[in-house]
C-alpha positions as CSV (number, residue, x, y, z in Angstrom):
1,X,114.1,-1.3,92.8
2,X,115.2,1.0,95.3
3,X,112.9,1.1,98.2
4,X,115.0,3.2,101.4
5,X,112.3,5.7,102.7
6,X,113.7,9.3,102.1
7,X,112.7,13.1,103.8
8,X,109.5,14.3,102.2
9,X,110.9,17.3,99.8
10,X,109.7,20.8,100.7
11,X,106.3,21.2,100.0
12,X,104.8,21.5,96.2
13,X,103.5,25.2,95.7
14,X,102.1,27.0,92.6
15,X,104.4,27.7,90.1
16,X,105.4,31.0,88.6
17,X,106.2,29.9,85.1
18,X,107.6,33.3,83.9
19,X,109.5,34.3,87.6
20,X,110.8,30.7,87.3
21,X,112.0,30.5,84.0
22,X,113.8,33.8,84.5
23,X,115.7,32.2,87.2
24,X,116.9,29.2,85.6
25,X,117.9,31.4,82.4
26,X,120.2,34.1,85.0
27,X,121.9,30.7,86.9
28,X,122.5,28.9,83.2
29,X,124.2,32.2,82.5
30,X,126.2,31.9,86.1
31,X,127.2,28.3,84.7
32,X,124.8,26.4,87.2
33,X,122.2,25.2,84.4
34,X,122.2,22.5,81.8
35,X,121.4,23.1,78.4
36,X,121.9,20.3,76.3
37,X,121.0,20.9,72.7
38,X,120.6,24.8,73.1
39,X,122.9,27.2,71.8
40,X,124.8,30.0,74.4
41,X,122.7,32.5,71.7
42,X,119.7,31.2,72.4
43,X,119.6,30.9,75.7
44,X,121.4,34.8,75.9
45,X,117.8,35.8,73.9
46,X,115.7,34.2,75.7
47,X,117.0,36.2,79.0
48,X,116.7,39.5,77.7
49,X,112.7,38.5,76.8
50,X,112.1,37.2,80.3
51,X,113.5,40.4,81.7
52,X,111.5,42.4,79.5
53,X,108.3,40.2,80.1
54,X,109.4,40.4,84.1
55,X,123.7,15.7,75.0
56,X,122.4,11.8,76.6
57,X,123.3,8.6,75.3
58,X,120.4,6.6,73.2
59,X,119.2,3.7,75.0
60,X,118.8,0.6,72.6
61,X,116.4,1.3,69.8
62,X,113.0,0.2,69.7
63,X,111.4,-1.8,67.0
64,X,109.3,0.9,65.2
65,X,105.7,0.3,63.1
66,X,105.5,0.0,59.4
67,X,103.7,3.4,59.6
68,X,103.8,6.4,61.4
69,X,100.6,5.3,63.5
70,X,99.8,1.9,64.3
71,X,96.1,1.5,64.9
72,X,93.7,1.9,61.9
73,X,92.5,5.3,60.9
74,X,89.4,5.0,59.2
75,X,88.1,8.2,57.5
76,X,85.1,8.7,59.0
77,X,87.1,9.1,62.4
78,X,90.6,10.7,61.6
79,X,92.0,13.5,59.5
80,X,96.0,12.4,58.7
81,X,98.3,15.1,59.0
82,X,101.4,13.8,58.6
83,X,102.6,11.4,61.3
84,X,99.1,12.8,63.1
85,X,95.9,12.0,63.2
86,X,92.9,14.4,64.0
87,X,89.8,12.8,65.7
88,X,86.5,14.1,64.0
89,X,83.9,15.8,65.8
90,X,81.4,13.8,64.7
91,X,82.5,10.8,65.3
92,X,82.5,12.0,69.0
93,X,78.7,12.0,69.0
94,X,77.1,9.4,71.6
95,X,80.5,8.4,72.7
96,X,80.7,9.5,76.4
97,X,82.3,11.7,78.6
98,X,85.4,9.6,77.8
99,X,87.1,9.4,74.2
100,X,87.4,5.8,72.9
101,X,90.9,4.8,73.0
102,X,90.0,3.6,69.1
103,X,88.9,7.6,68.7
104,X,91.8,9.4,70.5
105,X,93.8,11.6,68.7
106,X,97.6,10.7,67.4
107,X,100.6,13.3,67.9
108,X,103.9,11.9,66.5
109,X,106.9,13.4,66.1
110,X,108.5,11.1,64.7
111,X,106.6,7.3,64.6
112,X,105.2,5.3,66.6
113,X,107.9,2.6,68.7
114,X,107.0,-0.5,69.5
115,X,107.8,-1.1,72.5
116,X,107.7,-4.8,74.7
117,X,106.5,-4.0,78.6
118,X,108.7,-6.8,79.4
119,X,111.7,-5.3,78.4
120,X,110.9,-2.2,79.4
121,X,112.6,0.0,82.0
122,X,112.6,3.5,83.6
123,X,115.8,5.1,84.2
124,X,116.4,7.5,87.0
125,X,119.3,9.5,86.8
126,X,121.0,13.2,87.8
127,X,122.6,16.0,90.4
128,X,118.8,15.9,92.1
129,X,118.6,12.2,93.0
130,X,120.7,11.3,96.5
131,X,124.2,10.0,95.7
132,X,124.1,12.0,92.0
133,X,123.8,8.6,90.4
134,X,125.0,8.9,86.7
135,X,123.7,8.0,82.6
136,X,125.6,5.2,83.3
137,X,124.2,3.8,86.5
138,X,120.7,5.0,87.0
139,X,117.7,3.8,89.6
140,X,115.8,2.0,87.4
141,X,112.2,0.2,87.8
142,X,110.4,-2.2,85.3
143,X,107.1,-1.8,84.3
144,X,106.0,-4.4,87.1
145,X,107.9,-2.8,89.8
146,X,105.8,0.6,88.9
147,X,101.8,-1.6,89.0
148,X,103.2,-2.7,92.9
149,X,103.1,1.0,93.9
150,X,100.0,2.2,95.2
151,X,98.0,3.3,91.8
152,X,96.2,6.4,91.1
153,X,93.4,6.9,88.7
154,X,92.5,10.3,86.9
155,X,90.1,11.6,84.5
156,X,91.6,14.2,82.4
157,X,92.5,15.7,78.9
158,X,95.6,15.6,76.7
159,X,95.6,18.1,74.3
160,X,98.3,19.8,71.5
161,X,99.4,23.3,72.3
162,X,98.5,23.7,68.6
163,X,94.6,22.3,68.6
164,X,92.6,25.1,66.4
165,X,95.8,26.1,65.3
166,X,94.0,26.5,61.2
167,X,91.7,28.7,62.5
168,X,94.2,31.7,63.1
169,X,94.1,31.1,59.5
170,X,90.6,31.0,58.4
171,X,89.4,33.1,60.9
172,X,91.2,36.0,61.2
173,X,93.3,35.7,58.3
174,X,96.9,35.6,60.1
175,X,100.0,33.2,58.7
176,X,101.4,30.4,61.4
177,X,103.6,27.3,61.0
178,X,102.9,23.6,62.0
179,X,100.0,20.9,61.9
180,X,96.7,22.8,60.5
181,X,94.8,21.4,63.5
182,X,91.1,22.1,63.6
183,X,89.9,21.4,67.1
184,X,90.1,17.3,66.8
185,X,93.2,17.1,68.6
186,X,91.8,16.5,72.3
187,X,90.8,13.5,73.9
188,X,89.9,12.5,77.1
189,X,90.4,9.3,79.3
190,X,90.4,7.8,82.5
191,X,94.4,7.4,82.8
192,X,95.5,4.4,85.9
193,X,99.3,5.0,86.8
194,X,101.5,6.2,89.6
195,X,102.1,9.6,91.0
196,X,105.4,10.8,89.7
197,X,106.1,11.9,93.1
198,X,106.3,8.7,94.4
199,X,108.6,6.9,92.2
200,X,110.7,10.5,92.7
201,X,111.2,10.0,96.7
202,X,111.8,5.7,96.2
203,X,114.4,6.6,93.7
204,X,115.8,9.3,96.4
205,X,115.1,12.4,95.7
206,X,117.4,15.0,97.1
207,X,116.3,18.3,98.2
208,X,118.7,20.5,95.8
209,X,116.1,19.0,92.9
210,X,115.2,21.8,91.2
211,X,113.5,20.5,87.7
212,X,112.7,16.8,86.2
213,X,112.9,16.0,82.7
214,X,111.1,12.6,81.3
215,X,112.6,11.9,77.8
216,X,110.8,9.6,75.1
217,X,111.7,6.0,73.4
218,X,110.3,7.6,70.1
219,X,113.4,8.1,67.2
220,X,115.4,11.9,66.9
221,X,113.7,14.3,66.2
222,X,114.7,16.2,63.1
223,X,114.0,20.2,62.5
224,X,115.3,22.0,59.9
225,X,118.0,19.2,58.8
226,X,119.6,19.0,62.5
227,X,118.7,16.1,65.1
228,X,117.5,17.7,68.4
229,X,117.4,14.5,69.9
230,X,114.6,12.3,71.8
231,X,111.8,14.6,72.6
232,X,111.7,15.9,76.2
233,X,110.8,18.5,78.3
234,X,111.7,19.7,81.8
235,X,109.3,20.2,84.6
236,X,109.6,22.7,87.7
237,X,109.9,20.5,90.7
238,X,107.1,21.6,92.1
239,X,104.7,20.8,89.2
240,X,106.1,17.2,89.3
241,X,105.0,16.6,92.7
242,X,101.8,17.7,92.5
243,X,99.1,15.9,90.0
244,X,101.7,14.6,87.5
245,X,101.5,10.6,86.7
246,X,102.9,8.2,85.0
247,X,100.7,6.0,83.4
248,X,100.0,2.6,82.3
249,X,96.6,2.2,81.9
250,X,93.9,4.2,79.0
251,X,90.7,3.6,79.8
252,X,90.6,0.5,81.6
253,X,93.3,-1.1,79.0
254,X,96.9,-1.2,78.6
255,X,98.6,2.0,76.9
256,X,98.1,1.0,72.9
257,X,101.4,2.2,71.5
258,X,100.0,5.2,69.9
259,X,99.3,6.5,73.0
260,X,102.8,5.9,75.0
261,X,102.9,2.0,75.7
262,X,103.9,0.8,78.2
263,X,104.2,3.9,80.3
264,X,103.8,8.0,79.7
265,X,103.6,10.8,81.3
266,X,100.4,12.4,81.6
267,X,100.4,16.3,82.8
268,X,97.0,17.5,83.8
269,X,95.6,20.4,82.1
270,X,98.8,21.7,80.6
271,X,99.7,21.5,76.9
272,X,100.5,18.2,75.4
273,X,104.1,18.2,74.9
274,X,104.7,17.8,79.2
275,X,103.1,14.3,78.8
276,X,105.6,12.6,77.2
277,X,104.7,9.5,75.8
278,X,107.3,6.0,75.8
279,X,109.0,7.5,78.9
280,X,112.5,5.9,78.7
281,X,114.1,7.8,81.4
282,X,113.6,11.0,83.4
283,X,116.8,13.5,84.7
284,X,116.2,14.7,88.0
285,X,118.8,18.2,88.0
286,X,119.9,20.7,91.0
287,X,120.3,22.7,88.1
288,X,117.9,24.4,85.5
289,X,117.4,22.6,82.5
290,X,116.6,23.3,78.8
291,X,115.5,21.5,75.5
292,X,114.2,22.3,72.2
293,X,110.6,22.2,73.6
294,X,111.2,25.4,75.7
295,X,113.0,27.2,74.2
296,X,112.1,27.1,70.3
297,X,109.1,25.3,70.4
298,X,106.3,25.4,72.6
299,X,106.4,29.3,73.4
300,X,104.8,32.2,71.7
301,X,106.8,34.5,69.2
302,X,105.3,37.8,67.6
303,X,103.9,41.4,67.6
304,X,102.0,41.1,70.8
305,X,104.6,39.0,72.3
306,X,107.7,40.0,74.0
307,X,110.9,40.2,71.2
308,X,112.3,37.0,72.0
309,X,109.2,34.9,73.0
310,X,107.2,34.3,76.0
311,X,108.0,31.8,79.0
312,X,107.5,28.2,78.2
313,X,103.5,27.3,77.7
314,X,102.1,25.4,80.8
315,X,98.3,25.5,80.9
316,X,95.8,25.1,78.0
317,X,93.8,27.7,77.2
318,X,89.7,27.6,76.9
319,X,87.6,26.2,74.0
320,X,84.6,25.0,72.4
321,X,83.4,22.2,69.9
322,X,80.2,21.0,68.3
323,X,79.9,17.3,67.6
324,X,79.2,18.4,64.5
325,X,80.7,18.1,60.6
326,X,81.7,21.5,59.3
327,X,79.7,22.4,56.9
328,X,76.7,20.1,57.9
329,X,73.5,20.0,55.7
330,X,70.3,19.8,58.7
331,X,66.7,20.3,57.3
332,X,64.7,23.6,57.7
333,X,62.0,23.5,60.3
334,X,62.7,20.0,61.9
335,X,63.4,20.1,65.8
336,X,67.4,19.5,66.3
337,X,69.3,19.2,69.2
338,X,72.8,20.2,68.7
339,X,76.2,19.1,71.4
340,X,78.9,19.9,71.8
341,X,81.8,20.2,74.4
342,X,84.1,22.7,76.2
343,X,87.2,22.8,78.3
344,X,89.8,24.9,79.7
345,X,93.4,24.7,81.6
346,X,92.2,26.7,84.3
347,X,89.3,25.1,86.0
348,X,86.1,23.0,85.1
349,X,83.3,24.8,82.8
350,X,81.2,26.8,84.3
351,X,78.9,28.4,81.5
352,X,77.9,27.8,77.8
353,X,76.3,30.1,75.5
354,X,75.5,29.3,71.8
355,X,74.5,31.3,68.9
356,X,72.2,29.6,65.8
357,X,72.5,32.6,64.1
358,X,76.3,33.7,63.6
359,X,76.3,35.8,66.7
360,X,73.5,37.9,66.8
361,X,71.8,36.2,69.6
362,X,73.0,33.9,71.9
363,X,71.5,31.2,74.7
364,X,72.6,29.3,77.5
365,X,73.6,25.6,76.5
366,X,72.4,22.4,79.2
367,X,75.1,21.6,80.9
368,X,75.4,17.7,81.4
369,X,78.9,17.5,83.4
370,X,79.8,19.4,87.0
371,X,82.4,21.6,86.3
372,X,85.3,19.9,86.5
373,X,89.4,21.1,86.3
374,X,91.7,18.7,83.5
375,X,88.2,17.2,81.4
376,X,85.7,18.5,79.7
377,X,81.8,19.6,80.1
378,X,79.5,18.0,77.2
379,X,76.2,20.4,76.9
380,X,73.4,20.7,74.3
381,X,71.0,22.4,72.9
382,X,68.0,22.5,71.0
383,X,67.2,24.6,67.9
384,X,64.4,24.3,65.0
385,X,66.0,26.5,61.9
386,X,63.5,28.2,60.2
387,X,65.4,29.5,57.0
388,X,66.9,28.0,54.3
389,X,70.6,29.0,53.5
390,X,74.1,28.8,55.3
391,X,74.4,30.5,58.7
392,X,77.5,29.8,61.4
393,X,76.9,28.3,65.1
394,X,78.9,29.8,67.9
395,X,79.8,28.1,71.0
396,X,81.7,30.5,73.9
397,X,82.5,28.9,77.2
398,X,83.3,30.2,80.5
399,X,85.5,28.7,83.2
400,X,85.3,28.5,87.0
401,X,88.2,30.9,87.1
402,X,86.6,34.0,84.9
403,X,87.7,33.2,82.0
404,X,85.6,34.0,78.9
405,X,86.1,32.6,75.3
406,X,87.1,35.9,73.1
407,X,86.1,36.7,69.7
408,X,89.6,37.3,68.6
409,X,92.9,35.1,70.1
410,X,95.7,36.7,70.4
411,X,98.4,35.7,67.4
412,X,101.3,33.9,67.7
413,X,104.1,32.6,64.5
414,X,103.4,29.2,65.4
415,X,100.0,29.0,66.1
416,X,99.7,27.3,69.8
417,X,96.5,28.1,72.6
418,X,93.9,29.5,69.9
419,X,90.7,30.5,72.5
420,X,88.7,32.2,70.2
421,X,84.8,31.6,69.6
422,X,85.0,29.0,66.1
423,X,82.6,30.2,63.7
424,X,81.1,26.9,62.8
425,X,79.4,26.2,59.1
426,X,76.3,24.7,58.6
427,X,73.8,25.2,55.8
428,X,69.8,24.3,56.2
429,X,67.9,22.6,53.6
């Protein structure tokens, strides 16, 4: 493991997702980016909307489960969706401000590798490291090399870009593709690993490094009939220096494969697909770079949208639950005390409101977590329902940074960042 001490890059700042992306699009164009499994056309597209809106070798295969998922997926805990699993809102009751590793919620491509520690190693490669070191002789570190750097702990959310993607559907009655999430995929943990900004400067970071691109372990990905490849997903430079880990540790525990063993990248706050699980190796590029997962994935198409999409998704939007079965049965004139939890991209929860009576009137929730930016605020309260028959509860958060739940979200083909107020069913006996 390399270990020469290196210049400090140029500070991290605040990225400008949209000003950004337009300027790697106009230099891919100049023949200074890389593009690998996106077509000339695309990437052509893609400029005109920013405007408007202002291939690697496989490493050796891993061993992969019988089944898409490997742990167990009892009922009473999961929806299956494919190779996904949804965690129930119920079954979060009493759990903590932290998600149960046994509770967390599954996103697969593809399934699940299983993947030995031991053999395990993290390859460093590209035009951004010092000495342009190649594929075919990266820096690389083992999984032990990474637990002797100093360690980092952080409390924070993973969530899918598409999480309440059904309710675009049932709610306001538009058509999207993908997983018909409800709001079950989110979880929270306590994630132990190493700043990606470290193991960036030991591996010798120049300072032409413009974007870093962690790729998975998991099989090829196949849309359509056509491979794009390992899922990955570039990162601006200056994101990947600021709160971005790798990590080896869930909760106190060793990664369980479902959830990226031995190491993954965990993004905080922004949408799922930056935290790539079963990290195999990460480009570091003087050069913009491009993949599947921004450009045709993981960016908004439609009416309200510029013609050729948005700039890639970054931050997750805001949003409420109830720990709570839809369509509950709770008895008519017994005390209750209903919970729930909200969250946002943007900053920590500042304010709860909840309606017993499908929105006519609303109340302040009880707030049992300080706001808090990359986790969630759990809150409750209490209501005696006096008449029989099915009503809707309403749950609308507000974030440290303004922003309020709307009544509507904004539509998109493919159904990612739903924020709107989720008209939950209940019916009282």
């Amino acid at each position: 493991m390399p270990a020469s001490p290196v210049p400090s890059p140029r500070p991290a700042t605040r990225v400008d997702e949209t000003a950004y992306d337009r300027r790697r699009l106009r230099q891919w164009l100049a023949g200074n980016a890389r593009a690998d499994g996106v077509s000339r056309r695309r990437l052509l597209t893609l400029l005109a909307a920013t405007a408007a809106a202002t291939a690697l070798p496989a490493p050796g295969p891993a061993r992969a489960a019988d089944t898409p998922i490997v742990k167990p997926l009892p009922p009473e805990w999961f929806i299956q969706r494919g190779t996904n699993a949804e965690t129930r809102w119920e079954a979060l009751r009493g759990t903590g401000h932290h998600t149960p590793n046994e509770l967390f919620f599954v996103r697969n491509h593809t399934t699940t590798p299983v993947l030995d520690a031991h053999d395990w190693r993290l390859r460093l490669w590209g035009s951004g490291l010092r000495g342009t070191p190649g594929e075919d002789r990266p820096v690389e570190f083992g999984y032990d090399d990474l637990r002797a750097l100093p360690a980092v702990t952080r409390t924070a959310f993973v969530e899918c870009a598409g999480n309440g993607r059904s309710h675009y559907t049932t709610q306001q009655g538009e058509t999207v593709t993908g997983t018909p999430w409800t709001l079950g995929a989110i979880g929270v943990a306590r994630w132990r690993g190493v700043r990606l900004a470290d193991v960036l400067r030991r591996a010798g970071l120049s300072p032409y490094a413009v974007d870093v691109q962690p790729r998975g372990l998991d099989a090829e990905y196949v849309s359509g009939g056509e491979s794009l490849g390992r899922v990955r997903r570039p990162l601006p430079l200056a994101k990947a220096l600021d709160d971005v880990l790798l990590a080896y540790e869930m909760n106190g525990e060793p990664l369980p494969y479902d959830h990226g063993h031995p190491v993954r990248v965990l993004v905080p706050s922004w949408v799922g697909i930056a935290s790539i699980k079963w990290v195999g190796d990460i480009e570091v590029s003087a050069q913009p770079l491009f993949s599947p997962w921004n450009t045709t994935f993981y960016r908004l198409f439609g009416p309200s949208h510029p013609p050729q999409g948005s700039a890639p998704l970054t931050r997750q939007t805001i949003k409420s639950a109830f720990e709570l079965a839809s369509g509950a049965t709770l008895p008519v004139g017994e005390d209750q005390v209903l919970h729930g939890r909200s969250w946002s991209g943007a900053g920590g929860i500042a304010r709860v409101d909840v309606s017993t009576d499908g929105g006519a009137s609303w109340r302040p929730a009880r707030l049992h977590d300080r706001p808090r930016a990359d986790t969630w605020t759990r809150w409750s309260i209490p209501w005696k329902p006096e008449t029989p028959g099915t009503t809707h509860l309403l749950a609308r958060a507000t974030d440290t940074a303004g922003h309020r739940q709307p009544d509507v979200a904004v539509p998109n083909t493919q159904g990612y960042l739903f924020d709107a107020v989720v008209r939950h069913p209940v019916t009282v006996v």
